[in-house]
N, C-alpha and C positions, 0 to 999 in steps of 0.2 A: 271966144265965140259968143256973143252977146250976151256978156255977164253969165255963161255958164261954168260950172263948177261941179266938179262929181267929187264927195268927199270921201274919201275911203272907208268901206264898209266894213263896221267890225264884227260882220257875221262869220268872215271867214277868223276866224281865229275862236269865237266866244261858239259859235253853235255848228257842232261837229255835223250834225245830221242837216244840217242845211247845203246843197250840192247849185241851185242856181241860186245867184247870189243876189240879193234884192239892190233896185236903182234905189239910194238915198238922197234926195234934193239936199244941197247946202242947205235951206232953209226950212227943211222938216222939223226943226225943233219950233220954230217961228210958227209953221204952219198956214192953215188956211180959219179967219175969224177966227185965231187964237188956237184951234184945234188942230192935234197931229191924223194925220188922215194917211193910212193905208190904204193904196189901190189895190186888189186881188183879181188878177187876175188869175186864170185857169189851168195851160201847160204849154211849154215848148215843143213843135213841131222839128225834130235837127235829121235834115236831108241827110246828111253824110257825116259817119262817125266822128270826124274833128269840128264840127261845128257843137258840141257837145261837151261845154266848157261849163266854169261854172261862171265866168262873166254874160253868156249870150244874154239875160237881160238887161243889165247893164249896157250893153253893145245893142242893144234894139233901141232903147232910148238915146242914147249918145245917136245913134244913127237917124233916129226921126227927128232928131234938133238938128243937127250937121243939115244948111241952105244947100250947100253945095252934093246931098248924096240923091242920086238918082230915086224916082219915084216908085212904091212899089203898093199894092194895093193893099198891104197889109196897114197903112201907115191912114187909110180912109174907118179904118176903128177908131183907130185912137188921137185922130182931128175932130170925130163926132164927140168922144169924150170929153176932151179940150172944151167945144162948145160948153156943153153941158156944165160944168166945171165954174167954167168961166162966164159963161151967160152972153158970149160972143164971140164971131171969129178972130182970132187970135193970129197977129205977124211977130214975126219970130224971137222977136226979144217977148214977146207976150207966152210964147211957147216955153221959153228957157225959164220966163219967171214962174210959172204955172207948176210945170217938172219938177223945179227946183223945192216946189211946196209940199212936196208929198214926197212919200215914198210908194215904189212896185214893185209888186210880190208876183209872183207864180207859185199857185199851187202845189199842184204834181211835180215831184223830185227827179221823175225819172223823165225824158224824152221820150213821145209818141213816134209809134213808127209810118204815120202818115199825116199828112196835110187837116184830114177831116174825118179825122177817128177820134172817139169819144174815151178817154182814160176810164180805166177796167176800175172797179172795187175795189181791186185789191191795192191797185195806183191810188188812189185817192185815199185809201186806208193805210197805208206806208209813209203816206206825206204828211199824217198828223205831226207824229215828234216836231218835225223840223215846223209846221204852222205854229205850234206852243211854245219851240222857242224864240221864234221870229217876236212874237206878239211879249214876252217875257222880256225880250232887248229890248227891243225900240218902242214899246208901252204906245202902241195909238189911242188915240181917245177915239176914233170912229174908223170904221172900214168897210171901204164899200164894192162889194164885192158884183163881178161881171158874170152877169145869168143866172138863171134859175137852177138850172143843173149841177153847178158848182156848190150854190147857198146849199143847196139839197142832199149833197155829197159832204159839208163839212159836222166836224166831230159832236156828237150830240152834248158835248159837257157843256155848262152855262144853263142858260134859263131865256125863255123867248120873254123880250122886251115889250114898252110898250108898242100899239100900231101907230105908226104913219099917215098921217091924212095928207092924200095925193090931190094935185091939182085937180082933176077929175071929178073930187067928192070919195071916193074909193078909199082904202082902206090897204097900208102893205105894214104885212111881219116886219118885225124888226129882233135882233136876236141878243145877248150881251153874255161876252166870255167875264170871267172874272179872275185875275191872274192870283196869286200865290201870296201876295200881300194883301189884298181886294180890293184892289185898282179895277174898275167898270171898261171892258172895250164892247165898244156898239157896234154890231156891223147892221147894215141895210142894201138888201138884194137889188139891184137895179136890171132891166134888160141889158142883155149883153150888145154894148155897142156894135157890135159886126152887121145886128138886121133889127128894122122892126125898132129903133131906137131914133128918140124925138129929142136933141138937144136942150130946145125951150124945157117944153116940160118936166123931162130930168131933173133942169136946171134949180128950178123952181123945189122940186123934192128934194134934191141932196144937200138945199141950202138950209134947209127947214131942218132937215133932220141934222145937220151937224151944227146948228147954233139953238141944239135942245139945251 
């Protein structure tokens, strides 16, 4: 399906505390301008106990590249991202090569028990281990994490990086984990695509910060 490729993920075997299983693009090692970029996103909403696997991210993205799967409005996030990402709208070999460059994470380990409920503290503080060793495997050089509530929720180790200067003139934190050999991972808070999110000017930020 136009040149997509999901390569098998060697979390489930290497990182026992990892429960959804991150999407790997074939070309995550390649990356994006040379850099491996970890998407982070937040937490899985799972209606009914069997959808509560550890592939459903894997299965959300296989599903927003599949032309032929019905529309659903969850899939108008992460088209705004794409922009942003890519600096234009994207047809569907554009999409599979985009995917394909990264990897996606979900935060929270555990399933939310509603559509628009916020993970508890104590969810967000259960889901370190498995963030440390997500970041420990697949070594991103940058990560760019969806909203403020999230950045704000993850583990205080590291040290906050240099600022960001935003298209606007403005000023955004920037944060850096340092893994076990001290290998540098960058992350950079962006608006969380769902609202309130400007693809241009995203675009324009997340280029910057990942060809530091």
């Amino acid at each position: 399906m136009y040149g997509l490729f999901h390569r098998a993920s060697k979390a489930a075997v290497a990182l026992p505390h990892v429960h959804f299983q991150p999407w790997l693009g074939s070309g995550y090692e390649r990356g994006i301008a040379g850099r491996k970029v970890l998407v982070l996103g937040e937490s899985h909403y799972c209606a009914r106990t069997e959808d509560d696997v550890p592939e459903v991210t894997v299965n959300v993205i296989r599903d927003l590249l599949d032309p032929e799967s019905e529309f659903e409005a969850y899939k108008n996030t992460y088209t705004k991202f794409e922009r942003a990402l890519a600096g234009t709208e994207l047809d569907w070999t554009g999409k599979a090569r985009l995917w394909n460059s990264v990897m996606f994470y979900n935060y929270v380990q555990t399933p939310l028990s509603g559509p628009r409920r916020a993970p508890s503290a104590e969810e967000f503080r259960s889901s370190e281990t498995a963030f440390f060793e997500v970041l420990e495997h697949f070594r991103p050089d940058c990560v760019l994490v969806w909203g403020r509530r999230l950045y704000n929720a993850l583990p205080q180790a590291g040290a906050q990086g240099e600022d960001l200067l935003l298209p606007d003139g403005g000023y955004q934190e920037t944060w850096t984990y340092t893994l076990r050999d001290g290998y540098p991972v960058r992350l950079l808070p962006i608006t969380h695509p769902s609202a309130g999110f400007t693809p241009s000017y995203w675009h324009k930020a997340i280029m910057s910060f990942i060809n530091r």
